[in-house]
C-alpha positions in Angstrom: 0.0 0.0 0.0 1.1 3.2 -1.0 0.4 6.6 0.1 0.7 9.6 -2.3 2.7 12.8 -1.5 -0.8 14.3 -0.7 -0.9 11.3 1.8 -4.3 10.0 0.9 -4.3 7.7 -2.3 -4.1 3.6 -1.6 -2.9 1.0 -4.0 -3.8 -2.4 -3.8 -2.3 -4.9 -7.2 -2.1 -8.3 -8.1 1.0 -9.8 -7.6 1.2 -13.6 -8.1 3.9 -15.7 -7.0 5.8 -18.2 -8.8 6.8 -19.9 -5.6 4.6 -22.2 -3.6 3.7 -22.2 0.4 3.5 -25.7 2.5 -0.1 -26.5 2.5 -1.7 -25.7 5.8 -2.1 -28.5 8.5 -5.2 -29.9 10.2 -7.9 -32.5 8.4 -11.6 -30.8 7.1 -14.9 -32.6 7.8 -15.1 -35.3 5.2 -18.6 -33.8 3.6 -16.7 -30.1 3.1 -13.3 -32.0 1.7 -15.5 -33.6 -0.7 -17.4 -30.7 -1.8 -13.8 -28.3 -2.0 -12.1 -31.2 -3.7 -15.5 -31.1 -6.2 -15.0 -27.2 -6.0 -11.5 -27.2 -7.1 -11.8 -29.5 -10.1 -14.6 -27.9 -11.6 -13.0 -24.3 -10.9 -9.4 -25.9 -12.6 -11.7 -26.8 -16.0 -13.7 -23.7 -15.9 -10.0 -21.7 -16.0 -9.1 -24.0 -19.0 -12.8 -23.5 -20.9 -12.5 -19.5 -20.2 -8.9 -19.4 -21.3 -9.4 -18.2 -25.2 -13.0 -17.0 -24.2 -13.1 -13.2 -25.2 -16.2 -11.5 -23.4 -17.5 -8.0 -24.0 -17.4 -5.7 -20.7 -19.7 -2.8 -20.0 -18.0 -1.2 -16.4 -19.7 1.5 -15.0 -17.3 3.2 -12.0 -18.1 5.7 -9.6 -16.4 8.1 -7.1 -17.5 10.1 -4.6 -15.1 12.0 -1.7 -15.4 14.3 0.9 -15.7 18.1 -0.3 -12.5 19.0 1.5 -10.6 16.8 -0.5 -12.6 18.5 -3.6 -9.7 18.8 -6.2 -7.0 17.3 -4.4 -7.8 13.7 -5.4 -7.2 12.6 -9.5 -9.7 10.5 -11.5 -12.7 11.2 -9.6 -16.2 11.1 -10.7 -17.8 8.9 -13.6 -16.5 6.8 -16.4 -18.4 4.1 -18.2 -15.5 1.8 -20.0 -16.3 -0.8 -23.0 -13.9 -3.6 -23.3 -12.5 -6.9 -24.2 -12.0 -9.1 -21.3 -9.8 -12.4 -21.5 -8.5 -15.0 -19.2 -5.2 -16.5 -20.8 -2.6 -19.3 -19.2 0.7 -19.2 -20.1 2.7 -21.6 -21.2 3.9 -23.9 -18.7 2.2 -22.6 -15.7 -0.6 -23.4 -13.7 -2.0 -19.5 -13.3 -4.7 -17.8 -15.1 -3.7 -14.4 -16.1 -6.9 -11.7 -16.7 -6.5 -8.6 -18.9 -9.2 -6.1 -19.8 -8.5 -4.0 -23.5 -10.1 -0.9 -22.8 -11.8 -0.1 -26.7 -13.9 3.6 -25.5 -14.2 5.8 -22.8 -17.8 7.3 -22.1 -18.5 6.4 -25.9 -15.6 7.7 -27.1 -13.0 5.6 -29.4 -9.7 4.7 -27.6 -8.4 2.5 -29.9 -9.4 0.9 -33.2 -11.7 -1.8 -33.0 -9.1 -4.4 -34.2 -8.9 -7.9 -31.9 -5.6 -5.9 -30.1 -5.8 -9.0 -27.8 -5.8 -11.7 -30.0 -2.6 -10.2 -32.0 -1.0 -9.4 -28.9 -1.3 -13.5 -27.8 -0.8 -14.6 -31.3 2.4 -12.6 -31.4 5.4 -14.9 -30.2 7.9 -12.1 -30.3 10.1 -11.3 -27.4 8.7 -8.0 -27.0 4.7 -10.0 -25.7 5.6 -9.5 -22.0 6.3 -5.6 -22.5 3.3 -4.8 -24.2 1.4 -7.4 -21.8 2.1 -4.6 -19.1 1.1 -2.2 -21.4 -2.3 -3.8 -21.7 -2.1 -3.9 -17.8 -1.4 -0.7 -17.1 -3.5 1.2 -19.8 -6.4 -0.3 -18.4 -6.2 0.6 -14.9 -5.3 4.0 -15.7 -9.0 4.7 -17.0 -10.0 3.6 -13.5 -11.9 6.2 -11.2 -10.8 7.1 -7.9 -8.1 7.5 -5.4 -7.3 3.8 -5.3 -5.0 2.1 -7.6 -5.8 -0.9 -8.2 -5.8 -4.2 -11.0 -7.7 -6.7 -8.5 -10.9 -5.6 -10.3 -11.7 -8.6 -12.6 -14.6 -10.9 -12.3 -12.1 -14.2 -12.3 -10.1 -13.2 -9.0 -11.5 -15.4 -6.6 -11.7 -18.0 -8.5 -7.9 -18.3 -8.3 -8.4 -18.8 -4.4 -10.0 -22.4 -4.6 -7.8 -23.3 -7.7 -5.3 -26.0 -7.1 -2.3 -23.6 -7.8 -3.4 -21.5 -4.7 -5.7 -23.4 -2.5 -3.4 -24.6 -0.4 -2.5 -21.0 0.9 -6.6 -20.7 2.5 -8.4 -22.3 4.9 -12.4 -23.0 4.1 -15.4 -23.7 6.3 -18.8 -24.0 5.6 -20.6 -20.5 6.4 -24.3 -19.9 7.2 -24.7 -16.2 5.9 -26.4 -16.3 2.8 -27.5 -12.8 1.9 -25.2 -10.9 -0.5 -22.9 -8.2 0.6 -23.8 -6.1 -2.2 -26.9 -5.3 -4.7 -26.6 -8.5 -6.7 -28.9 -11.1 -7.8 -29.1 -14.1 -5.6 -29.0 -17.7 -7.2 -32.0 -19.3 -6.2 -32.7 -20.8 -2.6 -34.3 -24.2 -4.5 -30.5 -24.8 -5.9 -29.4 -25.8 -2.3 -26.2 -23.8 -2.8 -23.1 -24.4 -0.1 -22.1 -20.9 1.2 -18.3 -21.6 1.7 -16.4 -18.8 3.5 -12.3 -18.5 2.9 -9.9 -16.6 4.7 -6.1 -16.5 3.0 -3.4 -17.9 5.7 -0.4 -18.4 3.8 2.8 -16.3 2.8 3.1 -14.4 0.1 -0.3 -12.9 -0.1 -1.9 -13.6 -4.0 -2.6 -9.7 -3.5 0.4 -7.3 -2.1 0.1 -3.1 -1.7 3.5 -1.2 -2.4 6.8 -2.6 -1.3 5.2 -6.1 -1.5 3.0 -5.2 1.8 0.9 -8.1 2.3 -3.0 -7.8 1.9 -4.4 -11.4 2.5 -8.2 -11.7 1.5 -11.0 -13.3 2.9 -14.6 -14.0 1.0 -17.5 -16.5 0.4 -18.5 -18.5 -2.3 -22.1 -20.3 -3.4 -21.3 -23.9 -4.2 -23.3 -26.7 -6.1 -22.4 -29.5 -3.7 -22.9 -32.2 -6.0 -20.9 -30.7 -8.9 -18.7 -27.9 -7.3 -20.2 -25.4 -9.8 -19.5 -21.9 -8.8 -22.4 -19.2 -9.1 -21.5 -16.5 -6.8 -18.1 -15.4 -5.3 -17.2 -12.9 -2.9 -13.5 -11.0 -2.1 -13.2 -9.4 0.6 -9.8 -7.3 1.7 -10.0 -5.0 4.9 -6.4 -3.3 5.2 -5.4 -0.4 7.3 -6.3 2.7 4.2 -8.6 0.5 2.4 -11.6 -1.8 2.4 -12.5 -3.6 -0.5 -15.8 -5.9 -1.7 -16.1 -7.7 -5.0 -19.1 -9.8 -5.9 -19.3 -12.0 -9.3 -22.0 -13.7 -10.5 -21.8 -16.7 -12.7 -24.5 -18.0 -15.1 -24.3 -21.2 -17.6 -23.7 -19.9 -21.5 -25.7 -22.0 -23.8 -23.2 -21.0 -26.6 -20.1 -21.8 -24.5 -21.5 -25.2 -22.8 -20.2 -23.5 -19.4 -20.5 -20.9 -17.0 -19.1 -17.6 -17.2 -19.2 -14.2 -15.3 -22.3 -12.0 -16.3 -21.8 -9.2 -13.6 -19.4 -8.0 -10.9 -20.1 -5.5 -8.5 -17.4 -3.5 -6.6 -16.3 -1.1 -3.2 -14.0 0.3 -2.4 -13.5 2.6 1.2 -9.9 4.7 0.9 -9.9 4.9 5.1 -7.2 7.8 4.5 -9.3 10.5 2.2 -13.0 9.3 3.0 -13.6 8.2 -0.5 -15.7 6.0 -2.2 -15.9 4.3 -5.4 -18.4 1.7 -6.4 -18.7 -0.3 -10.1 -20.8 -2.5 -11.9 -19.8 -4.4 -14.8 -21.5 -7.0 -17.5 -20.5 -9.1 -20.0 -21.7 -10.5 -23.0 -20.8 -11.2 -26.5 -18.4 -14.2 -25.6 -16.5 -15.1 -28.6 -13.5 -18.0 -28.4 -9.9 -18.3 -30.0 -6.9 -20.5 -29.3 -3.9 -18.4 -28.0 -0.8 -19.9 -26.6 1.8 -17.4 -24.7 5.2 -17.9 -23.7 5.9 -17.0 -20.0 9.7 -15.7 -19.7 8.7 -13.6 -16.7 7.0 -13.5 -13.4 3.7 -11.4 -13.9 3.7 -8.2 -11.7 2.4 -4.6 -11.3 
């Protein structure tokens, strides 16, 4: 976490280790093992279905802050972004990478409509992992607010229960079913699993500045008997900052899986008093085959 020379801006980014932490100690109730061990397959395929799945995002973000920090703050207000979203895997690792190709700002052109994304994973060059953190960061600069951030896309917490990173959470079977923020609830009749998680190991999957560790916590709505995933929850509460993420997942007919359809975001900077909330669908999923060499650890 970093705080600007004004002293009030947060950063929270995604920075996923290449190394791996012991898996935690202790044995789980044999009926949640069984429905985590369901969970964690079926959230392992859905990463390989949605890798080459290109989905079309509407994001609307907005930001509010106190008036005596009226003009002090950058990127505040509203913005209403159009992009490509993709989940890719690199080559010989077990992470799913998101990146979100921002095409128009409030219905203005930033680019040409060309598929930038499939060239740019097409494109076995040396120069792919340079204009991958150009992709990255061009993005997040058309992000509202007074809180940096790249933690805000809809196939985050699934990472949590994969089986590259489960082993740095513990799980237990929750009994708060309401929704944390205005989403639409899967249906009480689906006798969903509410599955709470709270991140225990070292490295965090999400650090501030100067690597400062943010571990997360959150919930997800399980299909026992299949593991299928149609909510998930992220939760991080850190000294400046509090953040909530809800997705919701629905089955694509075209597809023959699920996929996000809407994520809904918070965000509390403790340090300035602002607020910034989003909302974001998708549709238009399209699939291609892309295959990317990973030369680097990913960072930002």
């Amino acid at each position: 976490m970093r705080v600007s020379a004004a002293g009030k801006r947060s950063a929270v980014l995604v920075a996923l280790a290449l190394t791996q932490t012991p898996a935690a100690g202790g044995s789980q109730e044999p009926p949640l093992a069984t429905v985590l061990t369901q969970a964690t397959e079926y959230v392992d395929r859905l990463h390989r279905e949605l890798a080459g799945v290109v989905m079309e995002e509407r994001y609307e973000q907005r930001s509010r802050v106190p008036p005596q920090y009226a003009g002090q703050i950058p990127r505040i207000g509203r913005v209403t972004l159009l992009s490509d979203y993709l989940l890719v895997q690199p080559r010989g690792s077990e992470r799913h990478l998101g990146f979100r190709d921002v095409f128009a700002v409030n219905g203005r052109a930033v680019r040409d409509r060309e598929e930038r994304l499939t060239e740019l994973f097409l494109d076995r060059s040396a120069s792919v992992d340079r204009r991958i953190e150009g992709i990255v960061a061009d993005s997040a600069r058309y992000n509202v607010g007074d809180v940096e951030r790249n933690i805000n896309i809809p196939t985050m917490a699934l990472l949590f229960l994969s089986s590259a990173y489960k082993h740095g959470f513990d799980f237990r079977r929750g009994t708060d079913t309401a929704t944390s923020l205005r989403i639409d609830e899967p249906g009480r009749s689906l006798g969903l699993w509410v599955v709470d998680y709270e991140e225990t190991g070292s490295p965090t999957v999400i650090r501030g500045r100067d690597d400062q560790r943010l571990p997360v916590r959150g919930r997800y709505w399980i299909e026992p008997a299949t593991g299928r995933m149609f909510l998930s929850e992220l939760v991080l509460d850190a000294d400046s900052l509090e953040a909530l993420i809800t997705v919701r997942y629905e089955a694509n007919d075209t597809l023959g899986h699920f996929v996000p359809v809407e994520m809904r975001e918070r965000y509390r900077n403790r340090l300035s008093g602002s607020l910034i909330e989003g909302t974001a669908t998708y549709t238009r999923f399209r699939r291609f085959q892309v295959l990317v060499e990973e030369s680097a650890p990913f960072r930002n």
